[in-house]
N, CA, C and O atoms as a MOPAC input file, in Angstrom:
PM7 MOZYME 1SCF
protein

 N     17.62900 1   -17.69600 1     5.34000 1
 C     16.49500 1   -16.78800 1     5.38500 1
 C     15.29000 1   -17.41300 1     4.70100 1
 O     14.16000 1   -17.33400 1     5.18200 1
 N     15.60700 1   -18.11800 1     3.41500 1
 C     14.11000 1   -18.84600 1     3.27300 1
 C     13.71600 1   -19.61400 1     4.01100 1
 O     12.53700 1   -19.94000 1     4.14700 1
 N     14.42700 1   -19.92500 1     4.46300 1
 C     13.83200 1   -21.47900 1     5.50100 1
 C     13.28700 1   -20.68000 1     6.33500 1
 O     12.06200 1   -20.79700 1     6.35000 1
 N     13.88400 1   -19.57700 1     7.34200 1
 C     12.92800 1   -18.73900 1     8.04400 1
 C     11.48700 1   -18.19700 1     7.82300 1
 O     10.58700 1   -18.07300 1     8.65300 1
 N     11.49300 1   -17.91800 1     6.54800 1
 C     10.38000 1   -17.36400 1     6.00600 1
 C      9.34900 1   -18.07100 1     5.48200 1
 O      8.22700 1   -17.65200 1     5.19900 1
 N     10.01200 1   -19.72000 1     5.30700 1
 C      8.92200 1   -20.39600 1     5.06200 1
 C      8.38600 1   -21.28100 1     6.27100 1
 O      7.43600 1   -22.05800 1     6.17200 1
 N      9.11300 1   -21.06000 1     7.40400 1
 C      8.45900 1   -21.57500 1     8.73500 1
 C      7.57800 1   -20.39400 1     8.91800 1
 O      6.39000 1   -20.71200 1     8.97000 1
 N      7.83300 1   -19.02100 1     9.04000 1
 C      6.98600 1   -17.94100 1     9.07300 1
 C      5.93900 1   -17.81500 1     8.77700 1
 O      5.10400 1   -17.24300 1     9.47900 1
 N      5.56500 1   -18.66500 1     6.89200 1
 C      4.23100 1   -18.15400 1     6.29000 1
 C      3.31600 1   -18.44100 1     7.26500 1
 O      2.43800 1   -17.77500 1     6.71700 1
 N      2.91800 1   -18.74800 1     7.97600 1
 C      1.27000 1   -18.68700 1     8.94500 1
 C      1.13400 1   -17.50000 1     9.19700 1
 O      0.21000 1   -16.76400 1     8.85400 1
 N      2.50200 1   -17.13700 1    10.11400 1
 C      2.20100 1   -15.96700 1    10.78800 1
 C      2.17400 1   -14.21400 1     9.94700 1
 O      1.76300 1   -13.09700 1    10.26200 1
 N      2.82100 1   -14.78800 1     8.84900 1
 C      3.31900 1   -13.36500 1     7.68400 1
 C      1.88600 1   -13.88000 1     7.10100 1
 O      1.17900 1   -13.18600 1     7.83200 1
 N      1.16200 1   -14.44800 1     6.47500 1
 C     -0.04700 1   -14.73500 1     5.69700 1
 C     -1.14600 1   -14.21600 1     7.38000 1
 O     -1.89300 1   -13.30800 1     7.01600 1
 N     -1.34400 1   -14.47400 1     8.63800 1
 C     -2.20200 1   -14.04400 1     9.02800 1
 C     -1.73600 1   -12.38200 1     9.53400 1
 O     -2.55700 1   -11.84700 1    10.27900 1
 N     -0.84700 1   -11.79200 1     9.28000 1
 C     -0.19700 1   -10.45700 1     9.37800 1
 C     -1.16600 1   -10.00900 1     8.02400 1
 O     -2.22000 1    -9.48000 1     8.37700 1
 N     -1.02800 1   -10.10200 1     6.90200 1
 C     -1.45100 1    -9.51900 1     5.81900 1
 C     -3.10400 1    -9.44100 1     5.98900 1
 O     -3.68100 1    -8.36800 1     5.81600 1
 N     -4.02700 1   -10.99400 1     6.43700 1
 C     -5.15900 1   -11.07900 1     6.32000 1
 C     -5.05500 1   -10.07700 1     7.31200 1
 O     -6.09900 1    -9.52200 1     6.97000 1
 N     -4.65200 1    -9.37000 1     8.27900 1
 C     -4.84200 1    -8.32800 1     9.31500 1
 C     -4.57000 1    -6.88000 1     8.84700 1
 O     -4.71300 1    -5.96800 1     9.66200 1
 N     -4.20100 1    -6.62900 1     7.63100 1
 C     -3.81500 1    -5.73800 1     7.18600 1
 C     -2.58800 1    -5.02000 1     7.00600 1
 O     -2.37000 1    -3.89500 1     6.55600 1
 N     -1.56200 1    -6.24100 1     7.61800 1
 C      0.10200 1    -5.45900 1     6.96100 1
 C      0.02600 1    -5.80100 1     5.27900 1
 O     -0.55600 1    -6.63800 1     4.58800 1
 N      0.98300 1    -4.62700 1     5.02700 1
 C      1.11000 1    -4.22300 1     3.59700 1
 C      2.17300 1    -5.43000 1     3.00400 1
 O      2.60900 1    -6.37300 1     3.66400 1
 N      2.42500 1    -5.16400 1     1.74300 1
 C      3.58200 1    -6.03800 1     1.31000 1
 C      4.47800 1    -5.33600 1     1.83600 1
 O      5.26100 1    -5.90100 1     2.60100 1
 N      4.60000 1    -4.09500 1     1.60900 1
 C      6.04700 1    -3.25000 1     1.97800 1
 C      6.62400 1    -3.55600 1     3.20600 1
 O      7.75100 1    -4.02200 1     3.37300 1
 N      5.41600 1    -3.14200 1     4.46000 1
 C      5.76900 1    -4.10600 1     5.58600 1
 C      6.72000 1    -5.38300 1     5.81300 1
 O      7.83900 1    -5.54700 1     6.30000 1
 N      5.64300 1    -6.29600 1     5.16800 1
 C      6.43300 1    -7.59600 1     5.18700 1
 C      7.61700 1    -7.68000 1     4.72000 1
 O      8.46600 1    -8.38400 1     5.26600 1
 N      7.86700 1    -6.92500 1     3.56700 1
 C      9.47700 1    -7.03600 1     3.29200 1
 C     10.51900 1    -6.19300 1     4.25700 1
 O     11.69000 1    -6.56700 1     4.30700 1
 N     10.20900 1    -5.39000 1     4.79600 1
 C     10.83700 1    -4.70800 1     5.89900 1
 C     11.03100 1    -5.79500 1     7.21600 1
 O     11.96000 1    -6.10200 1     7.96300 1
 N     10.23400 1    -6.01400 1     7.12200 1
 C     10.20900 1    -7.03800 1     8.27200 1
 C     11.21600 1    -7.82500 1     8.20800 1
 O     12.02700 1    -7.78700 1     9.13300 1
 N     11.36400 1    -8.49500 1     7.39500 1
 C     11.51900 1   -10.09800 1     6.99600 1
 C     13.29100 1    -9.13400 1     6.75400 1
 O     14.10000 1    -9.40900 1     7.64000 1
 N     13.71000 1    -8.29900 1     5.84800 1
 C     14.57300 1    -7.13200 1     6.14200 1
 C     15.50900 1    -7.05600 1     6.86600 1
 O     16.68000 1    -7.42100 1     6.75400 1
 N     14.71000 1    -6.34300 1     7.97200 1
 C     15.16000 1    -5.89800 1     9.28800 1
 C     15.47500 1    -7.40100 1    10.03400 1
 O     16.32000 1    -7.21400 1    10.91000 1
 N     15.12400 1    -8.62100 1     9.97300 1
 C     16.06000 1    -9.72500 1    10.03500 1
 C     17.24800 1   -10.08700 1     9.98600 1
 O     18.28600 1   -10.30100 1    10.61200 1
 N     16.62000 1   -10.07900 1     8.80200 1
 C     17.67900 1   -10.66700 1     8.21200 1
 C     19.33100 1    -9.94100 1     8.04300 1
 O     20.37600 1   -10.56300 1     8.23500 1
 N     19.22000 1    -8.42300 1     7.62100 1
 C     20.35700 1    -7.95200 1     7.65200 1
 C     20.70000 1    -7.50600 1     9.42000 1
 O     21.57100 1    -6.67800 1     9.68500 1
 N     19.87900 1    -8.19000 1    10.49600 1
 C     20.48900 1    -7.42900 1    11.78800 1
 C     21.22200 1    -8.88500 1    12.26300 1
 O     21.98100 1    -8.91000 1    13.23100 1
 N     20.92000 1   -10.04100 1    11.50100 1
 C     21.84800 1   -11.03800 1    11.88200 1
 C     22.91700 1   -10.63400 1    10.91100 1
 O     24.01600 1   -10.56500 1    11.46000 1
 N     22.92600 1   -10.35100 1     9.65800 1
 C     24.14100 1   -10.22800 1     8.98700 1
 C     25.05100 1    -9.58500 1     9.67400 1
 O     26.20900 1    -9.94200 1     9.89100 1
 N     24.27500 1    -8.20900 1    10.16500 1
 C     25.29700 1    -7.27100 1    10.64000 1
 C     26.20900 1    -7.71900 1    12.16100 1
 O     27.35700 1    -7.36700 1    12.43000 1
 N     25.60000 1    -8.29900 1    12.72400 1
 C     26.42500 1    -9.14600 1    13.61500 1
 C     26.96600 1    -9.98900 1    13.31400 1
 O     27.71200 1   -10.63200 1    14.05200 1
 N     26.75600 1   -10.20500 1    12.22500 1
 C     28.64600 1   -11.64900 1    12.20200 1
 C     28.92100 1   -10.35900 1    11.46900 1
 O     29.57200 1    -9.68500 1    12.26800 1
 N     28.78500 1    -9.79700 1    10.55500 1
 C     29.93200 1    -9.19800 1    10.19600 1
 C     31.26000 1    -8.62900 1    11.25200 1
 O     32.41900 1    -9.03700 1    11.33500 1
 N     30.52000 1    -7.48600 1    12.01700 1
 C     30.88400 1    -7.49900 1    13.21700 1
 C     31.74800 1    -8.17500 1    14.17800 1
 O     32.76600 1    -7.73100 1    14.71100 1
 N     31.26400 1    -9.17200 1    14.30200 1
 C     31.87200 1   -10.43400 1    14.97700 1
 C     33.42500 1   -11.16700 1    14.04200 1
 O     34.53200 1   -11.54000 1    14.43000 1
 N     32.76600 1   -11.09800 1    12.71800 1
 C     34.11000 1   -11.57100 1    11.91800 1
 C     35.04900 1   -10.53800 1    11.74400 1
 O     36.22600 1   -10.70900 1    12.06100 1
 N     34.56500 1    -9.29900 1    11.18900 1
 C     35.45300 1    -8.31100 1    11.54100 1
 C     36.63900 1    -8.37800 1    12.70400 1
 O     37.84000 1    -8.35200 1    12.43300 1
 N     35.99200 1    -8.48600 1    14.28500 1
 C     36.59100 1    -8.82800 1    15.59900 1
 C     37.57400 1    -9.82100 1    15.33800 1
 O     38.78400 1    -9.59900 1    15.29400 1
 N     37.05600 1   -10.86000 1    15.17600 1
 C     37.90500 1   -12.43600 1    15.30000 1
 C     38.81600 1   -11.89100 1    14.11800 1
 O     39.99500 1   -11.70700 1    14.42200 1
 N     38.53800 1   -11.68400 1    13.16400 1
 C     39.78600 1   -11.38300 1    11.79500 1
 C     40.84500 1   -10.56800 1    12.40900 1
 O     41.96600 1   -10.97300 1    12.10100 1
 N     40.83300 1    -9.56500 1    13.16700 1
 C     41.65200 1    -8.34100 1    13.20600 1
 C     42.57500 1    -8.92600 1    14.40500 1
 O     43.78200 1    -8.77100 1    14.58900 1
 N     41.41500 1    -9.80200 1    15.32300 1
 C     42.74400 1   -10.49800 1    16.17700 1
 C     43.23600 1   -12.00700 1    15.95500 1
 O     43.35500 1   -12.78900 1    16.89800 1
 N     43.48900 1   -12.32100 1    14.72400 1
 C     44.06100 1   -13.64000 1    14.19300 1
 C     44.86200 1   -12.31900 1    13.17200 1
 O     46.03400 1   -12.41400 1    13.53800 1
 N     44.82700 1   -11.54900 1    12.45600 1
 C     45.80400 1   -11.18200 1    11.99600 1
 C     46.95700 1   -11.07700 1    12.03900 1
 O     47.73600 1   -11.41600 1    11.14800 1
 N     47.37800 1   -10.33200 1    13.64400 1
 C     48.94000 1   -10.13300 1    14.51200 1
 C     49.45800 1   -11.49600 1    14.60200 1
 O     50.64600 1   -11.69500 1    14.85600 1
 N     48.26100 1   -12.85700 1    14.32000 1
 C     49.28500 1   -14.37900 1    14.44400 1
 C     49.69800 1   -14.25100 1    12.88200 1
 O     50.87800 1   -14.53600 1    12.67600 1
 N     48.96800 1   -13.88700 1    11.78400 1
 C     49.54200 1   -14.44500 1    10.25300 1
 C     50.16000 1   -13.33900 1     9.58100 1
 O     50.32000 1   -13.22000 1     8.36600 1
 N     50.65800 1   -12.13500 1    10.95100 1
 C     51.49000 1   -10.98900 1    10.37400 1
 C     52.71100 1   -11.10600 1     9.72200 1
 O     53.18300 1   -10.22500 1     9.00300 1
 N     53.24800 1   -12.21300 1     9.96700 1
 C     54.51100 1   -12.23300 1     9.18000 1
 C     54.59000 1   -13.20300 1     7.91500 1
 O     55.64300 1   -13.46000 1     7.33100 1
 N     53.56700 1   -13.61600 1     7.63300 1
 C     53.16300 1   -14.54500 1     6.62500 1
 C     52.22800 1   -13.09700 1     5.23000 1
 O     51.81400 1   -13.36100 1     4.10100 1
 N     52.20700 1   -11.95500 1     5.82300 1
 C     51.15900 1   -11.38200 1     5.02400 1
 C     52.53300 1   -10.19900 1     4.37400 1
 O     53.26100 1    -9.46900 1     5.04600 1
 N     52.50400 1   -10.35700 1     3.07300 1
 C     53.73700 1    -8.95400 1     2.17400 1
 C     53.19500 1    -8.45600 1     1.27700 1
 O     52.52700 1    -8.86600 1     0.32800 1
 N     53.61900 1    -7.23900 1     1.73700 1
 C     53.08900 1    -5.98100 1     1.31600 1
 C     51.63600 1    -5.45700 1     1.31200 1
 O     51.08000 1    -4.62100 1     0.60000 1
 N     51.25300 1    -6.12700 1     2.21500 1
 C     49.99900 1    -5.88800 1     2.69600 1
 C     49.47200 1    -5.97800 1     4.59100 1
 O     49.43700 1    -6.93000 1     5.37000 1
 N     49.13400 1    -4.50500 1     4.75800 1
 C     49.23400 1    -4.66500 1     6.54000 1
 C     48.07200 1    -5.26300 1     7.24400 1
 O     47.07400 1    -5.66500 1     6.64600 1
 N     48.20400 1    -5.30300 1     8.34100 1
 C     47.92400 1    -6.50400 1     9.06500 1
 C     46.03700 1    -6.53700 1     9.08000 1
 O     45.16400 1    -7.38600 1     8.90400 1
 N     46.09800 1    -5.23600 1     9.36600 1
 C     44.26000 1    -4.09300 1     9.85100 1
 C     44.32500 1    -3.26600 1     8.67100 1
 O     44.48800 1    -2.05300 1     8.80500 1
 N     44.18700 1    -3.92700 1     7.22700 1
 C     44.17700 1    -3.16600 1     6.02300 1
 C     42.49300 1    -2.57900 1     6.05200 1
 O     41.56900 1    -3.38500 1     5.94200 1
 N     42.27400 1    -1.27000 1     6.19300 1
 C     41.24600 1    -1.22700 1     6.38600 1
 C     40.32800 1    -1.28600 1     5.14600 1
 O     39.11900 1    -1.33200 1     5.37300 1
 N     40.77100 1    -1.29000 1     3.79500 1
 C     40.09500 1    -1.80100 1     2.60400 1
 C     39.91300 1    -3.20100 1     2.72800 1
 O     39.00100 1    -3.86000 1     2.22900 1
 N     40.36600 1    -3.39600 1     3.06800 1
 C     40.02800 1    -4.90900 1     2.65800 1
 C     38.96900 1    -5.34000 1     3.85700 1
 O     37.98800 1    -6.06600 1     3.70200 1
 N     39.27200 1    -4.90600 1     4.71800 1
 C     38.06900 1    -5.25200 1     5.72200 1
 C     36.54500 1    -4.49200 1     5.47000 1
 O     35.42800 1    -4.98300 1     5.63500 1
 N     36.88500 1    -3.23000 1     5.04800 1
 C     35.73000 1    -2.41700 1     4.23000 1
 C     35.11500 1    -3.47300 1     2.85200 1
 O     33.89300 1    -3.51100 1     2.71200 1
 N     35.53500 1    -3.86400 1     2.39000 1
 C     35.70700 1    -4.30100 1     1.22800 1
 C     34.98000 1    -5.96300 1     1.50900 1
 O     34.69000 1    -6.37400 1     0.38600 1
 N     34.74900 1    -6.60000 1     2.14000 1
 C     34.82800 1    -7.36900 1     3.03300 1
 C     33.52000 1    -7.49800 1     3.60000 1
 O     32.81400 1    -8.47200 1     3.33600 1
 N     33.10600 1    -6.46000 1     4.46100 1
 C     32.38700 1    -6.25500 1     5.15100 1
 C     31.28700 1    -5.80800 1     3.73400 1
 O     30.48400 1    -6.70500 1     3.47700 1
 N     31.23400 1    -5.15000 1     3.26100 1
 C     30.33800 1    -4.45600 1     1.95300 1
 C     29.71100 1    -5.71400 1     1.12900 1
 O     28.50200 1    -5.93300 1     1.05300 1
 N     30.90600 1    -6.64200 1     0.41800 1
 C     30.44800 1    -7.96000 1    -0.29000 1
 C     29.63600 1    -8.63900 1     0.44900 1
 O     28.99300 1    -9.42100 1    -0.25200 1
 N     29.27600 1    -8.72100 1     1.93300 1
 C     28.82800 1    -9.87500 1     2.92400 1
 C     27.42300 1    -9.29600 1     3.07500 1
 O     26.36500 1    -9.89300 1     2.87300 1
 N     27.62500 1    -7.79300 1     3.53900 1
 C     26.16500 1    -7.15200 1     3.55300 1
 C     25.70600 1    -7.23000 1     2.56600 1
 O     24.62400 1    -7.77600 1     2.78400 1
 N     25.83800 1    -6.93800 1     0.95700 1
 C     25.36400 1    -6.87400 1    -0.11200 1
 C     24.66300 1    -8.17800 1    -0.69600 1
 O     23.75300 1    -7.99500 1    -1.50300 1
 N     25.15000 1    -9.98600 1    -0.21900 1
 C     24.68600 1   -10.91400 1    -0.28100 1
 C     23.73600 1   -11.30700 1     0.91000 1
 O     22.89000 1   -12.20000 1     0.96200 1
 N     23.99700 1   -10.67800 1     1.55000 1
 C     23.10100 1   -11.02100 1     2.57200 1
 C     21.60300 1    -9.97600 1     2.57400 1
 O     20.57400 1   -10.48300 1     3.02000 1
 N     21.57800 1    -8.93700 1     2.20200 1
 C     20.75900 1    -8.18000 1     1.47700 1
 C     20.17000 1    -9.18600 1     0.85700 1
 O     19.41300 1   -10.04600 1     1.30800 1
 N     20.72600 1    -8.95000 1    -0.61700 1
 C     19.91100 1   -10.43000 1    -1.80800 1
 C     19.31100 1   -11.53000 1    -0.81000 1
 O     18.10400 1   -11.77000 1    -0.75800 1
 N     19.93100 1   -11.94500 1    -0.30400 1
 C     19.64900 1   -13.35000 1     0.41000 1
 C     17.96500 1   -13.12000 1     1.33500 1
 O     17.10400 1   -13.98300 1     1.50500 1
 N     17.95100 1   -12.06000 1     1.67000 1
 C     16.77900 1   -11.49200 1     2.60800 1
 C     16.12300 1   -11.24300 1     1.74300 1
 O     15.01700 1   -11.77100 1     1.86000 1
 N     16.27900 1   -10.48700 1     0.59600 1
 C     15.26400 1    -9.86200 1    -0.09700 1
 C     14.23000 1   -11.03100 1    -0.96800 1
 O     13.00000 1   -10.99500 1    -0.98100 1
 N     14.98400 1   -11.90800 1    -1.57200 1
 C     14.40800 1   -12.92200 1    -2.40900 1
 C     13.24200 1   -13.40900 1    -1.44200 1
 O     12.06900 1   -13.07600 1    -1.61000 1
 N     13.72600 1   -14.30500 1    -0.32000 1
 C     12.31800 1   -14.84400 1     0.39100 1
 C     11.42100 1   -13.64600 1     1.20000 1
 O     10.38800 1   -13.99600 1     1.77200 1
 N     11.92500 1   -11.96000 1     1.23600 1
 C     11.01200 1   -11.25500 1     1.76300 1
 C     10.01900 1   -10.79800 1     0.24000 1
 O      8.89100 1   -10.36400 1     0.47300 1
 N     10.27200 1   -10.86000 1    -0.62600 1
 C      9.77600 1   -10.80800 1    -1.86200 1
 C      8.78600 1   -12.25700 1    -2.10300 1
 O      7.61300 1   -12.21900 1    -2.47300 1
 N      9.46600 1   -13.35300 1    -1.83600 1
 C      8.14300 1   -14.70400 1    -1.74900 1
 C      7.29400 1   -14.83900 1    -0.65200 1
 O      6.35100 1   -15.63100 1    -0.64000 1
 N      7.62700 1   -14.00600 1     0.38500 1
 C      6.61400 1   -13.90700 1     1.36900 1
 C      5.38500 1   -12.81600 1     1.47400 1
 O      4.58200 1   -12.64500 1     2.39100 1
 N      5.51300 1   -12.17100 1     0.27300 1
 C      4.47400 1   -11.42100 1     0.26200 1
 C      3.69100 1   -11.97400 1    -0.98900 1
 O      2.90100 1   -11.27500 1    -1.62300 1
 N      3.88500 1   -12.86900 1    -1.19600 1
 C      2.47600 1   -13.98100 1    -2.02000 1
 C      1.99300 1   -14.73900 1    -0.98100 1
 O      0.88300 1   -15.22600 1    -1.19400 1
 N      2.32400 1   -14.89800 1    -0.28400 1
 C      1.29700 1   -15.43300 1     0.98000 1
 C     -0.32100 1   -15.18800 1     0.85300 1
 O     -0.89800 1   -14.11600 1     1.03500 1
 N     -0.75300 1   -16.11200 1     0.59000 1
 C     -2.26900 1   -15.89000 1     0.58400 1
 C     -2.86600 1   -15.78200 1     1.93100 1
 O     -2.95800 1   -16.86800 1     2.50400 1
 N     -3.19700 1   -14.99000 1     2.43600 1
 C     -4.31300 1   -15.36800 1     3.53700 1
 C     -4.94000 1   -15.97500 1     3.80000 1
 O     -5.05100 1   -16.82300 1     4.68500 1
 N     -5.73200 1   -15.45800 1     2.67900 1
 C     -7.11100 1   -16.63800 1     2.89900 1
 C     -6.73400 1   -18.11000 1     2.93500 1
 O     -7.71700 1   -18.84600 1     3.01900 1
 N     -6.04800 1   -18.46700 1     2.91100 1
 C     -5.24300 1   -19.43400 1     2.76300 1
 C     -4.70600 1   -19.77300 1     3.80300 1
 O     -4.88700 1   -20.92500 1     4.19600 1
 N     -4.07300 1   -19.07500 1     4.38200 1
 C     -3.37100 1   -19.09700 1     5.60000 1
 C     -4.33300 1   -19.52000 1     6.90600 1
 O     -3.99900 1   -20.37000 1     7.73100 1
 N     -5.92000 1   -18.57100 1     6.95100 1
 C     -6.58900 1   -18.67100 1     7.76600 1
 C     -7.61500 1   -19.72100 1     7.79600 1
 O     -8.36000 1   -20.04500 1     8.72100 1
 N     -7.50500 1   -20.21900 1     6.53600 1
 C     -8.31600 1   -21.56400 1     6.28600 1
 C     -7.86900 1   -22.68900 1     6.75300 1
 O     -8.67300 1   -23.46200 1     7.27200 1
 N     -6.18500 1   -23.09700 1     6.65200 1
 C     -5.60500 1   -23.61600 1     7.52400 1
 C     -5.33800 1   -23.93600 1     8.75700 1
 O     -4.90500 1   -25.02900 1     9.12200 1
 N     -5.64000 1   -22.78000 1     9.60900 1
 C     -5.42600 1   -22.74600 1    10.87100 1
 C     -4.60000 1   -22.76300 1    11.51400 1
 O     -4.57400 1   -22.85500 1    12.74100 1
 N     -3.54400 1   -22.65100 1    10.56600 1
 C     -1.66200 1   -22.96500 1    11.72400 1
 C     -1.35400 1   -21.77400 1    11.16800 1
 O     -0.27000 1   -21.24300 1    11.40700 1

């Protein structure tokens, strides 16, 4: 996500000289970032639940589609991936404009 956001600054720095807010921009940058999270989660969720029934007899006292642990799982991944979005949607609203538009890219 930083790397995203720092290919971004032109366009997030000429967003602001246009009048998006900071709040904006962090929504933005946000709504990114956690809608890729939420698809691998998703996706790993999928692939996990059907590789399980192969390492079912390798797994004791614990079932195959434990749904804590996949809850559990799924929560730790969103919650870093949150942080992970928030930090560079938080450095992208120092974006100077004027700056941005003086540049020209």
């Amino acid at each position: 996500m930083s790397q995203a956001v720092a290919q971004r600054a032109p366009e997030i720095g000429l967003r602001m000289a246009l009048g998006a807010t900071p709040a904006a921009t962090v929504r933005m940058v946000l709504r990114q970032g956690l809608s890729l999270a939420l698809i691998g989660i998703a996706l790993g969720a999928i692939c996990a639940a059907a590789f399980t029934r192969l390492m079912e007899k390798m797994l004791f006292e614990v079932r195959p589609l434990d749904p804590t642990a996949f809850g559990g799982a799924g929560l730790v991944l969103g919650t870093f991936a949150l942080l992970a979005s928030f930090l560079p949607a938080r450095r992208a609203t120092r974006v100077d404009p004027l700056e941005t538009l003086r540049r020209g890219t």
